[in-house]
C-alpha positions as semicolon CSV with decimal commas, in nm:
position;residue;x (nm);y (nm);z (nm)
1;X;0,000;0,000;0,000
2;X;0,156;0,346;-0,063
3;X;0,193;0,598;0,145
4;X;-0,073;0,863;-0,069
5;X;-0,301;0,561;-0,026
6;X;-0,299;0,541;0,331
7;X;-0,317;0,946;0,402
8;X;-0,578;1,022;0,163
9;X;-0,876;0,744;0,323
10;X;-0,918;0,969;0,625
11;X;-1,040;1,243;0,347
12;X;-1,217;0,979;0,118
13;X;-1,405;0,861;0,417
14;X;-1,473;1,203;0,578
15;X;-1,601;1,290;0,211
16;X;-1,814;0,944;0,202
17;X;-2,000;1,043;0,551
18;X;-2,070;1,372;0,429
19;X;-2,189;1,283;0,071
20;X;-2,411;0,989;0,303
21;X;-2,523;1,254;0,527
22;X;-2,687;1,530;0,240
23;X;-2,818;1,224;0,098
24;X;-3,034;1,107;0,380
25;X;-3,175;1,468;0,451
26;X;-3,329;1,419;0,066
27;X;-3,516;1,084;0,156
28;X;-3,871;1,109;0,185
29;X;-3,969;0,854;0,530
30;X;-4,325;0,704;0,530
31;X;-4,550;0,796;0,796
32;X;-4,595;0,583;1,122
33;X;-4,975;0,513;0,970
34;X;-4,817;0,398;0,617
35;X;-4,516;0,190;0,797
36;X;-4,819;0,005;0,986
37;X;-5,070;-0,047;0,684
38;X;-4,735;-0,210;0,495
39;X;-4,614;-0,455;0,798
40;X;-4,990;-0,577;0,795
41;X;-4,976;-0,634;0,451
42;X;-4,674;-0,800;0,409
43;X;-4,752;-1,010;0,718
44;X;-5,084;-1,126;0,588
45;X;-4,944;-1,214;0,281
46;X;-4,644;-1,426;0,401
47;X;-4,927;-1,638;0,595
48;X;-5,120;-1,655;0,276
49;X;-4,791;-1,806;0,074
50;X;-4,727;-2,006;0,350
51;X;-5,094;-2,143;0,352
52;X;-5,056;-2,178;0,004
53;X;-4,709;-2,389;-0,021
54;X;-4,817;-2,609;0,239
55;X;-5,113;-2,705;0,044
56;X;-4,924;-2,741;-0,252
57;X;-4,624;-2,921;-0,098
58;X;-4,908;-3,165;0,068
59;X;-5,061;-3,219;-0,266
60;X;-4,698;-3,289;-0,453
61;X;-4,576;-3,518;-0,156
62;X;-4,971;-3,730;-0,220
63;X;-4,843;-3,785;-0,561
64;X;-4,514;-3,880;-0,522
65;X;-4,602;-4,082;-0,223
66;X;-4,860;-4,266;-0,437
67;X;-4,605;-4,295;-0,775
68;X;-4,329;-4,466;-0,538
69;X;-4,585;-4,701;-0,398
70;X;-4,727;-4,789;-0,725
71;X;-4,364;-4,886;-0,867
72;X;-4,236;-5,031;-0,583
73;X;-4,566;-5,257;-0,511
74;X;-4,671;-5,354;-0,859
């Protein structure tokens, strides 16, 4: 590593924080109301896909179960 390498990161990360920080003043947060309405929706939705899979996966394992069985007992 040379020695312009190792003086200059102080600067390039003082310049990073301060590039990060006028960044985050321009971001636009949700409201508390809109951060609730999108939890419940993402909640209820990973219970539907999970509903959903496990009837799937139960159907799936039925037919393998019963394609094993037929080969295996004919």
């Amino acid at each position: 590593m040379e020695l312009s390498n190792a003086v200059s990161w102080p600067q390039k990360t003082r310049s990073y924080i301060d590039d990060l920080r006028t960044e985050m003043k321009r971001v636009t947060w949700p409201s508390w109301k809109s951060v609730r309405a999108t939890t419940g929706v993402v909640i209820a939705a990973v219970f539907l896909f999970a509903a959903y899979f496990f009837v799937v996966d139960a159907i799936v394992n039925s037919v393998i179960t019963k394609v094993i069985h037929y080969f295996t007992h004919a």
